[in-house]
C-alpha positions as CSV (number, residue, x, y, z in Angstrom):
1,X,15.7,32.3,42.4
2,X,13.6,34.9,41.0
3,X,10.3,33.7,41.5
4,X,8.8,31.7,43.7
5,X,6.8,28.1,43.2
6,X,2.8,28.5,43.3
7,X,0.7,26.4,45.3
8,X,-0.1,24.3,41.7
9,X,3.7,23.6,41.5
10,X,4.4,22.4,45.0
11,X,1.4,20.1,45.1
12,X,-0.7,22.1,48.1
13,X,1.6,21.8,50.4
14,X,0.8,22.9,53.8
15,X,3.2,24.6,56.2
16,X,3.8,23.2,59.5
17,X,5.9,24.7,62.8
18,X,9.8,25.9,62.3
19,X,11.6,25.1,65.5
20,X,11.2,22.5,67.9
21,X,13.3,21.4,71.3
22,X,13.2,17.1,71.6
23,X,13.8,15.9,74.8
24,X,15.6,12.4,74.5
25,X,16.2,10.1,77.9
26,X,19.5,8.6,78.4
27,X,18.2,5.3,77.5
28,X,16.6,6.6,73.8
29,X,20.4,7.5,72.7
30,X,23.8,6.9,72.8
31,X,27.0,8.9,72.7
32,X,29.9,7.4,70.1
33,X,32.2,10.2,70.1
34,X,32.4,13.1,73.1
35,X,32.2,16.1,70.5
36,X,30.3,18.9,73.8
37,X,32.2,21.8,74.6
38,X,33.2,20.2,77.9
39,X,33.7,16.3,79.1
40,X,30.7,14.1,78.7
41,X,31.9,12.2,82.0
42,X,31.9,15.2,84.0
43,X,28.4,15.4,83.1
44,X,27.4,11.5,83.2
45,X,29.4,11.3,86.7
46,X,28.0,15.1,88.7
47,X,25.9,14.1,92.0
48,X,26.1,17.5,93.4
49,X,23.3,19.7,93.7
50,X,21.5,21.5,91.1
51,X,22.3,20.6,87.5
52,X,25.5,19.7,85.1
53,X,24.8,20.7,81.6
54,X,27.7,20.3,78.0
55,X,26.9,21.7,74.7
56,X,27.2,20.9,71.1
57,X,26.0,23.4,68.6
58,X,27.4,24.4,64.9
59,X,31.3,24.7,64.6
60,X,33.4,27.4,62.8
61,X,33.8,25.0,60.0
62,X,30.0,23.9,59.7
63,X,29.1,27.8,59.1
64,X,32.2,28.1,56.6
65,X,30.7,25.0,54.4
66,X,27.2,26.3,55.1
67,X,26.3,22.8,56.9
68,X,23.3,23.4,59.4
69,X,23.3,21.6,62.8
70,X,21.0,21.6,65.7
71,X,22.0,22.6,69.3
72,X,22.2,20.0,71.7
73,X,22.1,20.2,75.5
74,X,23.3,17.2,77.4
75,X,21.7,17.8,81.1
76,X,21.8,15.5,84.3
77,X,20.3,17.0,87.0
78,X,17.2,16.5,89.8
79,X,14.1,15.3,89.0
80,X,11.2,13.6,91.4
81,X,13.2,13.4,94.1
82,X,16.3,11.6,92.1
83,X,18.9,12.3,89.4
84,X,17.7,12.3,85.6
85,X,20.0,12.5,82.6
86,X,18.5,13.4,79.2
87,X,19.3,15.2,75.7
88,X,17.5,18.2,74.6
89,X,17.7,18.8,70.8
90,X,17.0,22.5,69.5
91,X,16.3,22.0,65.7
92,X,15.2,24.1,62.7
93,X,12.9,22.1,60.9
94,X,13.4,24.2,57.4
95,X,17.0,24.6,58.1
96,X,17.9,21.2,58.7
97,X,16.1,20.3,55.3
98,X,16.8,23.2,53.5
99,X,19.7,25.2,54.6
100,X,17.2,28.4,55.7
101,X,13.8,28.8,56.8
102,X,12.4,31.3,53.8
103,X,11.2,27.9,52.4
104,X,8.8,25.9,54.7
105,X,8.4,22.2,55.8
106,X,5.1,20.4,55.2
107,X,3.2,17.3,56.5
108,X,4.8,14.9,53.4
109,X,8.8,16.0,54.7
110,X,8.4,14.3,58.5
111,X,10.2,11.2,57.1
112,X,12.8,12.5,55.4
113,X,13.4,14.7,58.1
114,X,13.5,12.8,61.0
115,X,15.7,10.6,58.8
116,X,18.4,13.7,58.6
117,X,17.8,14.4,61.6
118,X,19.0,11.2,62.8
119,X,22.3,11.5,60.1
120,X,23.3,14.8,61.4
121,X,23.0,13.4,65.2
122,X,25.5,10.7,64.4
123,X,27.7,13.1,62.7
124,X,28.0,14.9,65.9
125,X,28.0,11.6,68.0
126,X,24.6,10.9,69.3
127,X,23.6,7.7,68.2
128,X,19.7,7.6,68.1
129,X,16.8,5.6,66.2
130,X,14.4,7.1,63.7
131,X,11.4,5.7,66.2
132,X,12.6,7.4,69.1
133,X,13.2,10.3,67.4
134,X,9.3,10.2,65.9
135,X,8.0,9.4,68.9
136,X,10.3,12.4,71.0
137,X,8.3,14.7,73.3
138,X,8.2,18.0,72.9
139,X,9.3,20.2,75.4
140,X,9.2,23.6,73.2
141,X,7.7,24.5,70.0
142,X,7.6,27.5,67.6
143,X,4.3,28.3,65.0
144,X,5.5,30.2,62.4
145,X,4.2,31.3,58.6
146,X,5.8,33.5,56.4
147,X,3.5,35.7,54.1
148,X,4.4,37.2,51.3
149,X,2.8,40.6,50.8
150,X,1.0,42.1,47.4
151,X,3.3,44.6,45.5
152,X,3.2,48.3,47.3
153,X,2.8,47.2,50.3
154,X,6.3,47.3,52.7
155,X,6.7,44.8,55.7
156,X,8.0,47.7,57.7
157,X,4.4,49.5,57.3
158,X,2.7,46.2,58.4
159,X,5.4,45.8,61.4
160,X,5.6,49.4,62.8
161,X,1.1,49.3,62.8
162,X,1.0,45.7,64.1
163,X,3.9,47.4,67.6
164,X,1.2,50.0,68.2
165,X,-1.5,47.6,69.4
166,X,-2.4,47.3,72.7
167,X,-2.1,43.1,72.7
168,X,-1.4,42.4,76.4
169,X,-4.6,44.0,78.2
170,X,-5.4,40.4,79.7
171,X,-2.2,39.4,81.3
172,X,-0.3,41.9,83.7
173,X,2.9,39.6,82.1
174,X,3.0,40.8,78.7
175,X,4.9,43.5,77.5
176,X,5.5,44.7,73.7
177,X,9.2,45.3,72.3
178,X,9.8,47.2,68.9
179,X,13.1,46.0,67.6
180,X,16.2,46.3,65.1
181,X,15.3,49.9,63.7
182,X,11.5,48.6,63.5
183,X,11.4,45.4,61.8
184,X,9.9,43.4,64.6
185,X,7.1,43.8,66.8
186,X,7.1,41.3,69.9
187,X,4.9,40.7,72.4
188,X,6.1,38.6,75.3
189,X,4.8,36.7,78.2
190,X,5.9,34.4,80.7
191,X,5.9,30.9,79.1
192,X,5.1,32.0,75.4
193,X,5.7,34.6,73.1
194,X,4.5,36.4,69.4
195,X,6.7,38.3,66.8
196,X,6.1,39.9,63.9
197,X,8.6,41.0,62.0
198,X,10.7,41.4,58.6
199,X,12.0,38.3,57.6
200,X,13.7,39.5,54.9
201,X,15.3,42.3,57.0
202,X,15.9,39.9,59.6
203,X,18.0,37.7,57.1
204,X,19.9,40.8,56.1
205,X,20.2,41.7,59.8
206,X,21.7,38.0,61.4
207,X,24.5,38.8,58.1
208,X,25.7,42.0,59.2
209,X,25.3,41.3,62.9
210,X,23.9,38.2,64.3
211,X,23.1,39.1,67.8
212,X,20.5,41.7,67.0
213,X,18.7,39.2,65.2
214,X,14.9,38.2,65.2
215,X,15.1,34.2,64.2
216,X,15.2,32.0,67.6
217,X,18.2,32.5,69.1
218,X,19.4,28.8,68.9
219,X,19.7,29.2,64.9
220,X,20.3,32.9,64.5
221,X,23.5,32.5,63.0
222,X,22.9,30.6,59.7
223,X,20.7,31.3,57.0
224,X,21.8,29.6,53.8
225,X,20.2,31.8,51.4
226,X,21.0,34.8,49.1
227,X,18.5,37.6,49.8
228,X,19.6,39.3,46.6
229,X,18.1,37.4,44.4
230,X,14.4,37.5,46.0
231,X,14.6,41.6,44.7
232,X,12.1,43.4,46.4
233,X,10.0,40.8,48.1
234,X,8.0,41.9,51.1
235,X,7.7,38.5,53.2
236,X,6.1,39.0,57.1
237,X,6.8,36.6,59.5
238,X,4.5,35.7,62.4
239,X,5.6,33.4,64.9
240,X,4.3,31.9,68.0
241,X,6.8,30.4,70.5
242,X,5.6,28.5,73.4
243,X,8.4,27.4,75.5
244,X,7.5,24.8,77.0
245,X,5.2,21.6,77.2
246,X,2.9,23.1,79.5
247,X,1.7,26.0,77.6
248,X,1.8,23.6,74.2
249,X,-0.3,21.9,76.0
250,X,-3.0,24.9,77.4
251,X,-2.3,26.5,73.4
252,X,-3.1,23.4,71.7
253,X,-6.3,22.9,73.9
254,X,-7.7,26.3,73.1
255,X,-7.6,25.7,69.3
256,X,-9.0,22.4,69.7
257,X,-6.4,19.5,69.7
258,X,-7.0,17.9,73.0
259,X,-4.2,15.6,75.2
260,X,-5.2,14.6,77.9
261,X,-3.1,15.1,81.2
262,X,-0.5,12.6,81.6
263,X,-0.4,11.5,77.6
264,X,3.3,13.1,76.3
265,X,2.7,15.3,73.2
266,X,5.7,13.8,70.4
267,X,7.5,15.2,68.0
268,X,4.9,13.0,65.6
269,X,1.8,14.3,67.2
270,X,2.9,18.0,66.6
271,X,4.0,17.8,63.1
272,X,1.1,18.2,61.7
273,X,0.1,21.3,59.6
274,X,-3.8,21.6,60.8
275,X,-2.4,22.8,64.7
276,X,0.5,25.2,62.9
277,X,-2.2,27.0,60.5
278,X,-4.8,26.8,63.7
279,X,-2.2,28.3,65.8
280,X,-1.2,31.1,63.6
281,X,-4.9,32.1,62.8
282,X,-6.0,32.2,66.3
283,X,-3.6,34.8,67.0
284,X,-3.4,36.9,64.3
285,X,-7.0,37.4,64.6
286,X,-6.6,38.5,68.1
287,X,-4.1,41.0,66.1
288,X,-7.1,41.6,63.9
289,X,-9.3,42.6,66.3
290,X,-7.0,44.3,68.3
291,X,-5.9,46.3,65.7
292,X,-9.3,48.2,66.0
293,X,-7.3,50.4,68.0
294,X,-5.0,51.8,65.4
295,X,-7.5,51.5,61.9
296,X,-8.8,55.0,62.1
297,X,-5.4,56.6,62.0
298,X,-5.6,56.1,58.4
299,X,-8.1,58.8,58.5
300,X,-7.9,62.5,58.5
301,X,-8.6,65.2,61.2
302,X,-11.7,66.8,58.7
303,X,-12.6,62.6,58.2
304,X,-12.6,62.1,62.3
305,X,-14.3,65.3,62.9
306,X,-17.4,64.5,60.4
307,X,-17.6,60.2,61.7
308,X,-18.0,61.8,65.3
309,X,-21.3,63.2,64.3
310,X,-23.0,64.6,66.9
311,X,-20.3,64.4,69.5
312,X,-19.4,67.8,71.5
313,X,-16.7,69.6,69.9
314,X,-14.8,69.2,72.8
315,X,-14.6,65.8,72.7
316,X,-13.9,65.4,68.9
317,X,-10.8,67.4,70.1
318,X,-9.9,65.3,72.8
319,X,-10.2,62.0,69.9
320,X,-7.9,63.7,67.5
321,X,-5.5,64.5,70.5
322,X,-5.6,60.9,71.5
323,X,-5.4,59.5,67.5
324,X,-2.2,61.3,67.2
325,X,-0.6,60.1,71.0
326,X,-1.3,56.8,69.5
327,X,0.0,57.3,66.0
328,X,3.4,58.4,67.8
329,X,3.8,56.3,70.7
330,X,1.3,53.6,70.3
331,X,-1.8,52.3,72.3
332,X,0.2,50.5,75.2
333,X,1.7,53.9,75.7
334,X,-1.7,55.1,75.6
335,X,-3.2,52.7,78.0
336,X,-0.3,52.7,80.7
337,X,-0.8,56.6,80.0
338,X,-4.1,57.2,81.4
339,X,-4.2,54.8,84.2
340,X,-7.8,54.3,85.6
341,X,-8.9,57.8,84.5
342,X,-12.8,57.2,83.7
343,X,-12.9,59.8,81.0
344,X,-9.9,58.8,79.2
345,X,-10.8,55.1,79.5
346,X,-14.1,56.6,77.8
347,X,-12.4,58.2,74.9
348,X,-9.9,54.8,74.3
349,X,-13.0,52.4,74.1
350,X,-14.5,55.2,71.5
351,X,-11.2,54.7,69.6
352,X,-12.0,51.2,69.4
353,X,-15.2,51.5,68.0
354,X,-14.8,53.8,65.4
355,X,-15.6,52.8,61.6
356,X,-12.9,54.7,59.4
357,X,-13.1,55.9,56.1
358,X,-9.9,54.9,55.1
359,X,-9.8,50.7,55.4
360,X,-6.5,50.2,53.6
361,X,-4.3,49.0,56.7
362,X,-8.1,46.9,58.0
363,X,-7.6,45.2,54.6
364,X,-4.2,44.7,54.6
365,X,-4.6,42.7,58.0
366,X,-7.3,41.0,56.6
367,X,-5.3,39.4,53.7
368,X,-2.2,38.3,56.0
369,X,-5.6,36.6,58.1
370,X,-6.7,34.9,54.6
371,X,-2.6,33.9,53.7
372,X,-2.8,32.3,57.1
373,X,-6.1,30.3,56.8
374,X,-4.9,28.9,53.3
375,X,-1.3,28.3,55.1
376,X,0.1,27.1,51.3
377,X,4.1,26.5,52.1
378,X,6.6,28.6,50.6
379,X,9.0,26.6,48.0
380,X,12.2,28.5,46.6
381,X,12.6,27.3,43.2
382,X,15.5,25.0,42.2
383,X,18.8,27.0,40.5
384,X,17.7,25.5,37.2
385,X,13.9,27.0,37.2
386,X,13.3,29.7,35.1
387,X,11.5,32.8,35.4
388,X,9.6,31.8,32.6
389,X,8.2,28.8,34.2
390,X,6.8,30.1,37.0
391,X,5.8,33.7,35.4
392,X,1.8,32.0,35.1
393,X,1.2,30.7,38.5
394,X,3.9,32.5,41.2
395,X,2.4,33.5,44.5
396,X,0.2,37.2,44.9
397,X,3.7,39.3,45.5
398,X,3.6,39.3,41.5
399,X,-0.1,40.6,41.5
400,X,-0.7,44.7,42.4
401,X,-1.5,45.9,45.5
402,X,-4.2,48.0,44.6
403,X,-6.7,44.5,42.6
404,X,-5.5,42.7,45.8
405,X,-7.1,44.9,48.4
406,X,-9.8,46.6,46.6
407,X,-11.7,43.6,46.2
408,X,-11.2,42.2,49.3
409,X,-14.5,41.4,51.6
410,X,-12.8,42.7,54.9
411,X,-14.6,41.5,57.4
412,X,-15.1,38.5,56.4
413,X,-11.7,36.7,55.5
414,X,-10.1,37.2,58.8
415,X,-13.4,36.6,61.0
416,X,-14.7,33.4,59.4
């Protein structure tokens, strides 16, 4: 596993979402053998108020034999004025195929998916056709992509830039966490939510202690994959949760798939590697743009001082004051900072339009945004592929940092 396939060896493949929550009605399933946490009756037979919910996730001995299995929520509780009982199925679409989700699932694995998905059901004694599984809604869904990044260039230095940006000025909701000794960047919201992080420290992390893990919380504790023998590979991850069908619904809308109201969105409707790539590029190039706010802190003092150009003294001053407030603590820091103060607000929409010298971290961005439009799948080569086979045609983390970015057309990869 020292290389990994190019997009000649795994046939174009295109990535397509990681996690997805199924909601089954009792009528789509049925349970052969109680294996929840706490009596299927009690569950099947509560008329009280509010709701009666069991669980089923991985056991002790699943993790021991590395065997990966969905969580399942077993739920009877109000709905439309009466009682409703139904199944919700948390599943890791790389880890049920795979056994981790460094590798990625593409349009051509939805049959042999939903066909384990189905045998790992019955294993844990749900009962359930390969239609209804197909034909599922979707009641939560997660975008993701992992990139890997040209030599020299560290996930960390991507990460730690990417938590300075000022991402929630639209919604009074959103709020930006910096996680796990910096290897995540999060911005949350109400009903959806985008992380960037180190997946490679994140894997590393969920080993040595899976709570303070980055990967959904549903399927934070298994990752069947040796990290070791990836070396030094700088992977990003960029995900997009929306939690539940309502905001799929809005999200899917604003990058053109339209449902209309009243039409369920299915498990087959979302499996589709057009909305993931769609997805992930709409909001990475709101990072893009964004990140306008923290290019120039690549350049220096004397650099700032001359790009001003004819600007008072003063207020070159108060822009160098303000690049290095921003540089320490970030421009959300920045913006709660100074309020409604007309000046300052002045000085940050100056930030914003300033062309720097130094583009390196612009065209760094810019090449995740151009990874994300061509959205080729990641594929771990087998234990019997050889270095040798793959030397020719493995992915741009072989290539140098310095041929990658120099002769990159900034602008243009991310905006187009």
């Amino acid at each position: 596993m020292t290389a990994l396939l190019s997009c000649n060896e795994a046939q174009c493949r295109k990535a397509i979402c990681d996690t997805v929550r199924l909601r089954l009605r009792q009528s789509d399933f049925e349970i052969v053998e109680d294996k929840f946490d706490s009596p299927v009756s009690k569950v099947l037979g509560y008329f009280g108020r509010g709701t009666s919910t069991t669980y089923q996730g991985m056991s002790a001995e699943d993790k021991r034999l590395n065997r990966y299995k969905p969580r399942l929520w077993l739920i009877n509780g109000q709905q439309h004025g009466g009682r409703s009982i139904y199944l919700h199925i948390d599943v890791s679409l790389p880890k049920l195929l795979y056994g981790n989700n460094l590798q990625e699932v593409c349009d051509q694995d939805f049959k042999p998916l939903v066909l384990k998905l189905r045998e790992v059901l019955l294993e844990m004694g749900i009962k359930v056709s390969h239609r209804v599984l197909a034909n599922a809604p979707i009641v939560r869904y997660h975008s993701c992509k992992n990139v890997i990044l040209p030599k020299g260039v560290a996930t960390q230095y991507v990460v730690s830039n990417v938590a300075k940006i000022n991402f929630g000025a639209r919604s009074g909701t959103g709020h930006t966490d910096y996680l796990n000794g910096g290897h995540c960047a999060r911005f949350h919201y109400n009903d959806y939510e985008i992380a960037v992080y180190d997946k490679i420290a994140d894997i590393k992390q969920m080993q040595f202690s899976p709570k303070r893990s980055v990967d959904e919380e549903s399927h934070r504790d298994f990752q069947n994959i040796d990290v070791e023998k990836l070396g030094n590979l700088q992977v990003l991850r960029l995900e997009i949760r929306l939690n539940n069908s309502k905001v799929l619904r809005r999200k899917l809308a604003k990058v053109g798939f339209l449902f209309e109201e009243g039409n369920t969105i299915t498990f087959r409707d979302v499996f589709n590697s057009e909305i993931a790539r769609k997805l992930n590029v709409h909001y990475w190039k709101q990072i893009y743009i964004a990140g306008r706010q923290i290019y120039f802190l690549q350049d220096s003092s004397e650099s700032m001082l001359l790009n001003l150009g004819d600007a008072k003294l003063l207020k070159k001053l108060e822009f160098i004051g303000m690049a290095k407030v921003i540089d320490d603590c970030g421009a959300p820091y920045v913006k709660r900072l100074i309020g409604k103060n007309v000046t300052a607000l002045k000085l940050f929409s100056l930030v914003k339009h300033y062309e720097p010298d130094n583009k390196t971290l612009m065209k760094i961005f810019a090449y995740i945004g151009k990874q994300l439009v061509a959205n080729d799948a990641i594929v771990l080569p087998t234990e019997t592929s050889t270095p040798q086979e793959h030397s020719e045609d493995s992915l741009i983390a072989q290539d140098s940092a310095q041929n990658v970015l120099e002769n990159m057309k900034t602008e243009n990869n991310i905006r187009n």
